[in-house]
C-alpha positions, 0 to 999 in steps of 0.5 A: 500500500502507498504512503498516504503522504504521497496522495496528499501531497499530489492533491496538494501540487495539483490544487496549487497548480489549479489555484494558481491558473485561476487567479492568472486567468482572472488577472488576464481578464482584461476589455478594451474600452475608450478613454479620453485623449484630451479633456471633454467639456460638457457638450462636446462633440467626439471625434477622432483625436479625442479617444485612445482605446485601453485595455483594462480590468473591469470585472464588475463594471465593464457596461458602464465604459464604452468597450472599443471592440463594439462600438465607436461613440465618434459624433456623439457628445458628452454630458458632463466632462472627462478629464484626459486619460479617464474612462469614457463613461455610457452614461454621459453619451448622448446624440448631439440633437438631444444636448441640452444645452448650446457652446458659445463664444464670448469675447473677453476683454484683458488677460483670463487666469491660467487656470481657465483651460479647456475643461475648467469652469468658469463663472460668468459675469456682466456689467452694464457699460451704459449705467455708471452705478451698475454693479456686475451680476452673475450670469451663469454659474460652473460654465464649462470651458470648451475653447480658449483663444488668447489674444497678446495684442499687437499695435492696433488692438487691446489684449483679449480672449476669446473663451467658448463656453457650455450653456444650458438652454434654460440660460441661453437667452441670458447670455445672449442678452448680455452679448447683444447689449454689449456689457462688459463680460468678466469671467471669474475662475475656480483655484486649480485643485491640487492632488 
C-alpha cells in the first residue's frame, strides 16, 4: 500500500497548480474600452483625436465604459466632462440633437487666469457699460470651458480672449442678452485643485 503522504501531497501540487491558473486567468481578464485623449467639456462633440482605446480590468463594471471592440461613440457628445486619460463613461453619451444645452463664444476683454483651460469652469459675469452705478451680476454659474483663444495684442488692438463656453438652454437667452447689449463680460475662475 502507498504512503498516504504521497496522495496528499499530489492533491496538494495539483490544487496549487489549479489555484494558481485561476487567479492568472482572472488577472488576464482584461476589455478594451475608450478613454479620453484630451479633456471633454460638457457638450462636446467626439471625434477622432479625442479617444485612445485601453485595455483594462473591469470585472464588475465593464457596461458602464464604452468597450472599443463594439462600438465607436465618434459624433456623439458628452454630458458632463472627462478629464484626459479617464474612462469614457455610457452614461454621459448622448446624440448631439438631444444636448441640452448650446457652446458659445464670448469675447473677453484683458488677460483670463491660467487656470481657465479647456475643461475648467468658469463663472460668468456682466456689467452694464451704459449705467455708471451698475454693479456686475452673475450670469451663469460652473460654465464649462470648451475653447480658449488668447489674444497678446499687437499695435492696433487691446489684449483679449476669446473663451467658448457650455450653456444650458434654460440660460441661453441670458447670455445672449448680455452679448447683444454689449456689457462688459468678466469671467471669474475656480483655484486649480491640487492632488
Amino acid at each position: 500500500m502507498r504512503d498516504p503522504r504521497v496522495l496528499v501531497g499530489i492533491i496538494l501540487v495539483i490544487a496549487s497548480l489549479l489555484g494558481t491558473w485561476a487567479v492568472i486567468t482572472r488577472v488576464a481578464n482584461t476589455v478594451t474600452v475608450w478613454a479620453a485623449s484630451k479633456p471633454l467639456a460638457s457638450g462636446s462633440t467626439i471625434d477622432h483625436d479625442s479617444l485612445t482605446a485601453v485595455e483594462v480590468r473591469l470585472p464588475d463594471t465593464e457596461d458602464k465604459y464604452v468597450r472599443a471592440d463594439q462600438s465607436s461613440p465618434v459624433g456623439m457628445s458628452v454630458t458632463g466632462s472627462v478629464a484626459a486619460g479617464e474612462l469614457v463613461p455610457a452614461s454621459v453619451l448622448v446624440d448631439p440633437a438631444r444636448l441640452e444645452g448650446r457652446v458659445i463664444a464670448l469675447d473677453i476683454p484683458g488677460h483670463l487666469p491660467q487656470t481657465v483651460q479647456v475643461g475648467a469652469f468658469v463663472d460668468v459675469w456682466a456689467t452694464d457699460t451704459k449705467d455708471e452705478e451698475a454693479q456686475p451680476v452673475e450670469v451663469l454659474s460652473r460654465a464649462h470651458v470648451h475653447a480658449v483663444g488668447r489674444d497678446e495684442g499687437g499695435f492696433t488692438s487691446t489684449a483679449g480672449t476669446r473663451l467658448e463656453i457650455y450653456v444650458p438652454n434654460d440660460k441661453l437667452q441670458q447670455v445672449l442678452e448680455v452679448v447683444a447689449t454689449d456689457h462688459r463680460v468678466s469671467i471669474v475662475a475656480y483655484p486649480k485643485e491640487t492632488s
